[in-house]
C-alpha positions as CSV (number, residue, x, y, z in Angstrom):
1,X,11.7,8.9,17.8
2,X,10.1,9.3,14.3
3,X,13.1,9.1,12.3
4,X,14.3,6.0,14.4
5,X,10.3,4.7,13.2
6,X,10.7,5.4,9.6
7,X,13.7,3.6,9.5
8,X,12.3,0.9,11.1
9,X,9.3,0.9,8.8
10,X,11.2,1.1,5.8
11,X,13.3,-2.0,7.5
12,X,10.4,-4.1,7.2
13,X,8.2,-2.4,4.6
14,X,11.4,-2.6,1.7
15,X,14.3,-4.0,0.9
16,X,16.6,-0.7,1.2
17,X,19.4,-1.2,3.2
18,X,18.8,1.0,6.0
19,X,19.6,-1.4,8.6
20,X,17.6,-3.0,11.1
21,X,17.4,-3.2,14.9
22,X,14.9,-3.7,17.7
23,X,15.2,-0.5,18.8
24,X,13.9,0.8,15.4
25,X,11.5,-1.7,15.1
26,X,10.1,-0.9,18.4
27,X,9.7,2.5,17.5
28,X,8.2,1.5,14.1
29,X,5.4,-0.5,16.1
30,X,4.3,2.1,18.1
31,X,4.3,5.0,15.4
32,X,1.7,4.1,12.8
33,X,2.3,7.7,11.6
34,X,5.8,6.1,10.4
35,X,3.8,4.0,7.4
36,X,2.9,6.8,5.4
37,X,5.8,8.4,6.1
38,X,8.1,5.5,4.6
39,X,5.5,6.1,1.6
40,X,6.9,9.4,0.7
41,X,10.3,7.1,0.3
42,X,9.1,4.2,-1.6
43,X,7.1,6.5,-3.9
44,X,9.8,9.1,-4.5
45,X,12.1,6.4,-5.8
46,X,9.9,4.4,-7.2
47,X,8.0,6.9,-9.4
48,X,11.8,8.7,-10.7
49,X,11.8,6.0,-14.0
50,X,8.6,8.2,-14.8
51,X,10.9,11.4,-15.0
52,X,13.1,9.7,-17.7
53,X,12.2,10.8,-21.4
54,X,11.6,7.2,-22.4
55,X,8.6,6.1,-24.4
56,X,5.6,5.4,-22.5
57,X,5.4,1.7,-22.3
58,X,9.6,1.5,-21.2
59,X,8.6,4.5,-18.8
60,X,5.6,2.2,-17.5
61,X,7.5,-1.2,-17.3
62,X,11.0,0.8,-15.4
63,X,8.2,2.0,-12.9
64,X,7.0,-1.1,-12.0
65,X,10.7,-3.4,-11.9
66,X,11.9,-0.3,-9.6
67,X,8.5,-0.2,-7.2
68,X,9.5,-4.4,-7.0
69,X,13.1,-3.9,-6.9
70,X,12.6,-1.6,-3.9
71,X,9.6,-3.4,-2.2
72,X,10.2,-7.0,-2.6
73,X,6.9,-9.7,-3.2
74,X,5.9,-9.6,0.7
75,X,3.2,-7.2,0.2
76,X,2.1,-9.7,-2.5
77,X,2.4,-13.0,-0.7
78,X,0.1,-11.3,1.7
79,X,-2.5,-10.6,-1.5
80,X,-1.8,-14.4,-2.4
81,X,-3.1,-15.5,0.8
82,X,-6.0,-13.4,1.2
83,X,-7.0,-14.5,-2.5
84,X,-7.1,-17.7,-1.8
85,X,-9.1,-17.8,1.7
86,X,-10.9,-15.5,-0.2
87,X,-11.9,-18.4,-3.0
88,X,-13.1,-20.8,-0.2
89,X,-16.0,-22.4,-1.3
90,X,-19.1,-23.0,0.5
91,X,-19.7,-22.1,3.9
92,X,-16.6,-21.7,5.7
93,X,-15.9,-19.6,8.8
94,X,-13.6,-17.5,9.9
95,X,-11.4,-20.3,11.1
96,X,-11.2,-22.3,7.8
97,X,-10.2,-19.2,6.0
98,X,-7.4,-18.5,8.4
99,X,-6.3,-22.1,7.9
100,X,-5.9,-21.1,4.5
101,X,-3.8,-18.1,5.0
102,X,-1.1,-20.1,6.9
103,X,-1.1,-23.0,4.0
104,X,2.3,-21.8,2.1
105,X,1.0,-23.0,-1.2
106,X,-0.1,-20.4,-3.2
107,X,-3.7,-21.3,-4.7
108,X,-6.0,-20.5,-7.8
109,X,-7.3,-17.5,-6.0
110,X,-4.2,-16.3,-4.4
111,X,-2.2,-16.7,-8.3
112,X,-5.7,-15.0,-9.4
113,X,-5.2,-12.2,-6.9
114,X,-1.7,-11.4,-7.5
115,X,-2.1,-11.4,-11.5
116,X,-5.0,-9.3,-11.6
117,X,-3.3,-6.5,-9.1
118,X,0.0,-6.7,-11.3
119,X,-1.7,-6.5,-14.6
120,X,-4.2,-3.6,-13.5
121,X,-1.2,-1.7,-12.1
122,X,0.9,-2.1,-15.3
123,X,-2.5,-0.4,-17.2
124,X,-2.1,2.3,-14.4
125,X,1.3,2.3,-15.1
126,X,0.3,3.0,-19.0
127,X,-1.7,5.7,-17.7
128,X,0.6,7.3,-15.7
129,X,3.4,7.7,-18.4
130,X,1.4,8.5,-20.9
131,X,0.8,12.1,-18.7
132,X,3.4,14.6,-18.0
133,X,6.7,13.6,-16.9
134,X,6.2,15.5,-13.4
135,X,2.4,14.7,-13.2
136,X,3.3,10.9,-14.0
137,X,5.8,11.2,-10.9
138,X,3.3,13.3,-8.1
139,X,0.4,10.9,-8.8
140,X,2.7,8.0,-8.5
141,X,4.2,9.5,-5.4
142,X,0.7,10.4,-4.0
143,X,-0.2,6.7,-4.9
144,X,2.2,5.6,-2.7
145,X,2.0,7.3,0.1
146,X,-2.2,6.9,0.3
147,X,-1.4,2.8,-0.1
148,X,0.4,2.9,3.0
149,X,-2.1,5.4,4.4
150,X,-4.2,2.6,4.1
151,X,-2.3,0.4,6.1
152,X,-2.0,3.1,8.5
153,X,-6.2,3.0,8.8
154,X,-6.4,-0.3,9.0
155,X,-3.8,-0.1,11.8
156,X,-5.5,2.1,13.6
157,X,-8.9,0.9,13.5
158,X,-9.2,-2.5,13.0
159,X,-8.5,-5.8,15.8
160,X,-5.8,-8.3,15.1
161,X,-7.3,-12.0,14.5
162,X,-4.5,-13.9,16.3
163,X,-0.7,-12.5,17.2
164,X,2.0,-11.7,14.9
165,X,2.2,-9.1,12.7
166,X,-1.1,-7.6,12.8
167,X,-1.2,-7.7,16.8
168,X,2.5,-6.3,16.8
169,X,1.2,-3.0,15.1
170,X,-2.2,-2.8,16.4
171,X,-1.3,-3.5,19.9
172,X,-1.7,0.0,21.7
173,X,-2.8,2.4,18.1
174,X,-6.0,3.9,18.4
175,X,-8.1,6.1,15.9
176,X,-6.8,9.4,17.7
177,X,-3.6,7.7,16.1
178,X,-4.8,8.6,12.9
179,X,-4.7,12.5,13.2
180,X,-0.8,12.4,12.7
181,X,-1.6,10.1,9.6
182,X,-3.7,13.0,8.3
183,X,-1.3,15.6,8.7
184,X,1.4,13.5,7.3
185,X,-0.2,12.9,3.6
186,X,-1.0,16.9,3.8
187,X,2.4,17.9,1.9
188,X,1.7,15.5,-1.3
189,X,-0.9,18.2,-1.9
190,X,2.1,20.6,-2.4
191,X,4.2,18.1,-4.3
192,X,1.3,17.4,-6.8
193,X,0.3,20.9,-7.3
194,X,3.6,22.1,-7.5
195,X,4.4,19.6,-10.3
196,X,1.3,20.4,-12.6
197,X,-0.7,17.4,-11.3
198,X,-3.6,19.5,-9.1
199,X,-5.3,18.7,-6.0
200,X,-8.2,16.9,-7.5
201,X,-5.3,14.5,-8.7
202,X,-3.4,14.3,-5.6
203,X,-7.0,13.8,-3.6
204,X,-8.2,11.3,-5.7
205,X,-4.9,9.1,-5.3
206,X,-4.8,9.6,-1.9
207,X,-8.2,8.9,-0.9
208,X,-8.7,5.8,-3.0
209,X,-6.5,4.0,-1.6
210,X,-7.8,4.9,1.9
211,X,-11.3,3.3,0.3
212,X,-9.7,0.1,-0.5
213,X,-8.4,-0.3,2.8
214,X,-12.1,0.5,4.8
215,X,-13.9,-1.9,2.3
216,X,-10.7,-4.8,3.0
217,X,-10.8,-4.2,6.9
218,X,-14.9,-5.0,6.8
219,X,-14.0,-8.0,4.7
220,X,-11.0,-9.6,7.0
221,X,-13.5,-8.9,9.8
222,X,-16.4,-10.9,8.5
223,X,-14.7,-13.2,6.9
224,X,-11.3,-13.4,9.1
225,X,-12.5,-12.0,12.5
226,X,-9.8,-10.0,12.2
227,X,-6.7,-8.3,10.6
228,X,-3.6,-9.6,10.3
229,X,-0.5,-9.2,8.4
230,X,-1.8,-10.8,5.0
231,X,-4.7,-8.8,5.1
232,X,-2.3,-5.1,5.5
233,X,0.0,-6.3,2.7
234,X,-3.2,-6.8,-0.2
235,X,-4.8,-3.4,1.4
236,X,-1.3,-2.0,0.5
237,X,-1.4,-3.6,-2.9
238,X,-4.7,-3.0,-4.0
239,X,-4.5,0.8,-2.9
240,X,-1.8,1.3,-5.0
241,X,-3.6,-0.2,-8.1
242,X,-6.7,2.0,-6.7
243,X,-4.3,5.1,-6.4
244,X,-3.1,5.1,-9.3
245,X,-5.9,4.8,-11.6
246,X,-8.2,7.2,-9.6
247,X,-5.2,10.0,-10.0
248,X,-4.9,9.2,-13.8
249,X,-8.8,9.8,-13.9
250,X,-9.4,12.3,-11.7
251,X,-6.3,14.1,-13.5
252,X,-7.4,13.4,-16.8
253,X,-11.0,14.7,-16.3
254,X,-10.0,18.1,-13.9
């Protein structure tokens, strides 16, 4: 059942070829615990370029074409949205913001949105090659896995605004849901310390993301009414950037 999940996750969460049905996807939908587990995927390949002996910036910029190579730009389109119903001006409610989210023109906030989150990962990036090989590659890893922790959160905790994606994952989780999200992220502890990169490292890239997710799930709900699938692709986005530089800090200064 949870390998049938992860598969389905990593069907909709990637571009890997691991095949797609609905029984997988069914499975997927009903197993938040399956997010973070397709983390420890995505952030295992994605963070190998940092192994390489290349200089730091070629190190940096192989991270981030192989984290895009493997995840494709939904994550981002969902960033785009939010950033422009974010950049509403005036007094608009929930229901002019959502009318925002379903124009397919990217805006001014939503190009704003994506460039900021791309540039202040590339700095991360920067950061996290100009460490150890293997500690570049466990805070990277633990990066990853916390961003889609935060999905998992979010998933968990938070109403859908309207159906689709949001409603298809949300439908039936419940925060008792999040106690196999917990145990899940507990082995990056080993990873991290086991590659030279320490717990305070591995904690700090976990739980930032985890705080980028609880501050976007009280935004979407006063400003949304709701979560839906925009609003889990930026938290995804924008817990990486967070994970990332809160392990290169929190590495750098313990």
């Amino acid at each position: 059942m949870v390998l049938t999940a992860v598969r389905g996750a990593l069907g909709f969460l990637t571009r890997l070829p691991v095949g797609g049905d609905e029984r997988s996807w069914s499975a997927f939908r009903r197993t938040p615990v399956s997010i973070p587990l397709a983390g420890y995927v995505v952030g295992a390949l994605a963070a190998l370029p940092l192994l390489l002996p290349l200089p730091v910036p070629s190190a940096a910029a192989l991270y981030l074409a192989t984290l895009v190579l493997i995840t494709g730009v939904t994550h981002a389109d969902g960033l785009a949205d939010l950033g422009d119903a974010a950049a509403v001006h005036g007094g608009a409610d929930a229901a002019r913001r959502r009318e925002v989210l379903k124009d397919s023109q990217t805006g001014v906030g939503g190009a704003l949105a994506v460039s900021l989150a791309f540039v202040t990962l590339g700095l991360g990036a920067l950061g996290l090659a100009g460490t150890l090989p293997r500690v570049a590659f466990a805070l990277a890893f633990a990066a990853e896995v916390g961003a889609k922790a935060g999905v998992a959160f979010l998933v968990c905790t938070r109403e859908a605004v309207h159906e689709g994606l949001g409603s298809a994952l949300t439908e039936g989780a419940t925060p008792t849901d999040l106690l196999p999200v917990v145990v899940a992220v507990l082995p990056v502890f080993v990873v991290a310390s086991t590659a030279g990169a320490g717990y305070a490292g591995a904690l700090g890239a976990l739980l930032a993301p985890l705080g980028v997710a609880w501050l976007v799930g009280i935004w979407a709900r006063g400003a949304l009414g709701g979560i839906n699938g925009d609003v889990l692709g930026a938290a995804n986005e924008l817990g990486r950037v967070a994970g990332v530089h809160a392990g290169v800090i929190v590495w750098t200064l313990w």
